[in-house]
N, C-alpha and C positions, 0 to 999 in steps of 0.2 A: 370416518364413516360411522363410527360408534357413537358419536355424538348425535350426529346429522340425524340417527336411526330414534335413538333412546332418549335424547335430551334436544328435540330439535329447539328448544327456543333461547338453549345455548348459544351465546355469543362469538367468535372462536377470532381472535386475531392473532393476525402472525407480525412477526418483527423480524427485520433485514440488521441486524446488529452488526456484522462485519462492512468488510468490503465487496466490491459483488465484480470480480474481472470477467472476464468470459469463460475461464475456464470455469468456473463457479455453477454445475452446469443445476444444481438443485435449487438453484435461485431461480429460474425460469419454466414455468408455466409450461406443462406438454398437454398435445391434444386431448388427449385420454383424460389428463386432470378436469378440461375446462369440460370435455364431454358428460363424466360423473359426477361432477359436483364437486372434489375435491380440495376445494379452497376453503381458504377463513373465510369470515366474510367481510373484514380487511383487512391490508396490507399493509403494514409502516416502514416508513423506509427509515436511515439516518439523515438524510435531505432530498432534494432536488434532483441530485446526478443520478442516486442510484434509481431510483424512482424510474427516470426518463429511461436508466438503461435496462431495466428489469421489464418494462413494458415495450420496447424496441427488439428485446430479444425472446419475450415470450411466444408462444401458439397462438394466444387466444388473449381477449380483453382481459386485466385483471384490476380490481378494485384498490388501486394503491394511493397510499397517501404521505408523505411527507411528515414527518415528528421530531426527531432530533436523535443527536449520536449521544448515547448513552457512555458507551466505553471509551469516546476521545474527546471527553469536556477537556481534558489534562491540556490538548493540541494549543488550545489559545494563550494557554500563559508561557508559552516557549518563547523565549525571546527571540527577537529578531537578529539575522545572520548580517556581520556587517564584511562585506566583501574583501574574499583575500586570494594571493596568488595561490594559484593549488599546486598544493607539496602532501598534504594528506590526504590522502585514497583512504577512505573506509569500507571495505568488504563487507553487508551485511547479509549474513546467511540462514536461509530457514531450517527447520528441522529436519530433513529428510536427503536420500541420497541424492536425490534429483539436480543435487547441485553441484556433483562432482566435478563434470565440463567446466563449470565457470570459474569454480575455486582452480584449477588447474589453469585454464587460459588468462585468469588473471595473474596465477602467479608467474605464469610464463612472460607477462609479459611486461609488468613490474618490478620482479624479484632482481635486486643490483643496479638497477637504471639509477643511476645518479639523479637526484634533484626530488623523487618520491618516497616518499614512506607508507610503507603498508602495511594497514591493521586489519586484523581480522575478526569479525566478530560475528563468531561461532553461536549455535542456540544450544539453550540448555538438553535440546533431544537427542543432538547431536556434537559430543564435544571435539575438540582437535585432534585428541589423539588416534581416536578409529578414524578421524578421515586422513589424517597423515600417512597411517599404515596402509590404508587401501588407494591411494593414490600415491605412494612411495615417495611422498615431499619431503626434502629437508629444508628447515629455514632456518636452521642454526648455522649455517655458512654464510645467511646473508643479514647485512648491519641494519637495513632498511623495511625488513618484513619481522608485526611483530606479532604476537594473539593476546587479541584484548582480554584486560580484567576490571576492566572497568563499567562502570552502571551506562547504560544508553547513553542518559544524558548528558555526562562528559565523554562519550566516542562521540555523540552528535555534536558538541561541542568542537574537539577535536578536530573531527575530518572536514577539509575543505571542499569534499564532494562525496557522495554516497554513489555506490555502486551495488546494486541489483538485481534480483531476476523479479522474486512477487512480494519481498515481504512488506508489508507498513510501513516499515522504518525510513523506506523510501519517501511516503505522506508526510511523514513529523518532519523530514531534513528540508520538504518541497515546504513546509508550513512555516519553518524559520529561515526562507530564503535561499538554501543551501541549492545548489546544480545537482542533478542524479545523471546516473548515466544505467541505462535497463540493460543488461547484456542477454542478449535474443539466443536462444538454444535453441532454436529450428522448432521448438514441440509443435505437436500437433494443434492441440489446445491454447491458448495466450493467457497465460497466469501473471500478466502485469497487472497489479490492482489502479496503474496511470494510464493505461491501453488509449484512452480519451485526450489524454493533456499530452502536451507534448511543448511546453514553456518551459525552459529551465531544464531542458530536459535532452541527453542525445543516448541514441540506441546502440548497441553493438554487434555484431553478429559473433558467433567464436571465432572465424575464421578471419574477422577485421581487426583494424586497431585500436587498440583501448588507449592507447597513445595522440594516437592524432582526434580522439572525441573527447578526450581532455586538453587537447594545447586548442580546439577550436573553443571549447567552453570558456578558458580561460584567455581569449583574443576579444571575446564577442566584446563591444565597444557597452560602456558603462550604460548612457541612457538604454540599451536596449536590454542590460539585464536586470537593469530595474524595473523596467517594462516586462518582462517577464516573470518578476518576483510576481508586480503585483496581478499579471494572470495567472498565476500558479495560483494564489493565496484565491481568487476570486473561484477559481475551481473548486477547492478545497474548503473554500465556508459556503460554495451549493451543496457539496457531498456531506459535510459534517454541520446540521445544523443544533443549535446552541441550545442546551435544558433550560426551557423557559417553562413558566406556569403555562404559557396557554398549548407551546407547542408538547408538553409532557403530558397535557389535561385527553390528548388524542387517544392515549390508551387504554380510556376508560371509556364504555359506553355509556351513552344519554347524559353527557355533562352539562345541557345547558344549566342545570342549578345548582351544578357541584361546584366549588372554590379547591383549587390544589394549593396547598399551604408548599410554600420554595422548602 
């Protein structure tokens, strides 16, 4: 508003730098905003997907455009997942308690089972041991549940499946092939940042089995999960498009005579 008022020949764009699921609810446009004027006067997205979803779930028209993911150039050099029987469960967890239900129903329902191993990989906001206490887990009786200490990219190495609720880590494991599985907590909101794709991909509710949406993951006949690698991937380079000269050159106004040096 202060711009709009003081410096109207001010430029003002905005950038979509995350991910945008639905619960994401400051990603999308209210009436009131498009009424007073309160936009940039463009919008960049990381690609296509969010674009298409940021305008599907807004109020009002908004001026958005497509530029590239700045924070997941890293996603393309991840090598690709070469398919194996699942025996690792990787738990990845966000920061907050929000995630208590699932760290519990998963351990409930993997902890002991013969043939899986279960890691867990805790976030730096929230480590193991506050959640151990307030959810009264022990996993030092059990041989097959362990807490990661390792760097992402040997747990994504690692686990033969990723499991769930909103974090990214779920994108990088869908980017190198890997099966996810979303375990649904009822919320009101939908904090899957995959809400859209559904390749490669099976849901849980806490109340179902996390058992049987990995023995069907692990059934699905070869040609079709390479058919769904490569729709996972095809979803995933619309969402995250690649730092080029021309798609980076969009953040700057009146480029036709500028040159962006890579």
């Amino acid at each position: 508003m202060a711009l709009r008022k003081h410096a109207p020949s001010t430029k003002i764009i905005g950038y979509q730098y995350a991910v945008t699921p639905q619960a994401f609810l400051n990603y999308f446009v209210g009436r009131a905003e498009v009424k007073h004027g309160l936009l940039p006067d463009k919008i960049l997205t990381t690609g296509d997907r969010p674009k298409a979803i940021m305008r599907k779930y807004s109020c009002g028209p908004i001026e958005a455009q497509a530029a590239c993911a700045l924070r997941f150039e890293y996603l393309r050099a991840l090598a690709a997942h070469v398919r194996r029987p699942i025996r690792h469960v990787l738990l990845a967890l966000e920061g907050s308690f929000i995630v208590e239900p699932m760290v519990k129903f998963v351990f409930e329902q993997l902890a002991g089972v013969k043939g899986y191993t279960l890691r867990i990989r805790t976030h730096p906001l929230l480590p193991w041991d506050v959640l151990e206490k307030r959810l009264e887990l022990k996993i030092k009786g059990f041989t097959n549940v362990e807490i990661s200490n390792a760097s992402l990219k040997a747990d994504l190495e690692w686990g033969d499946v990723i499991v769930y609720y909103s974090t990214t880590v779920s994108m990088e494991a869908l980017m190198m092939g890997k099966p996810v599985v979303h375990i649904d907590m009822n919320s009101v909101l939908n904090f899957d940042p995959l809400f859209e794709c559904n390749a490669l991909k099976a849901s849980v509710r806490c109340d179902g089995s996390l058992r049987d949406a990995l023995k069907a993951l692990e059934a699905m006949p070869d040609e079709q999960f390479k058919m769904e690698q490569r729709q996972a991937r095809a979803y995933l380079d619309a969402y995250f498009f690649p730092v080029t000269e021309e798609n980076i050159s969009r953040f700057i106004p009146d480029t036709h005579n500028t040159h962006i040096l890579p």
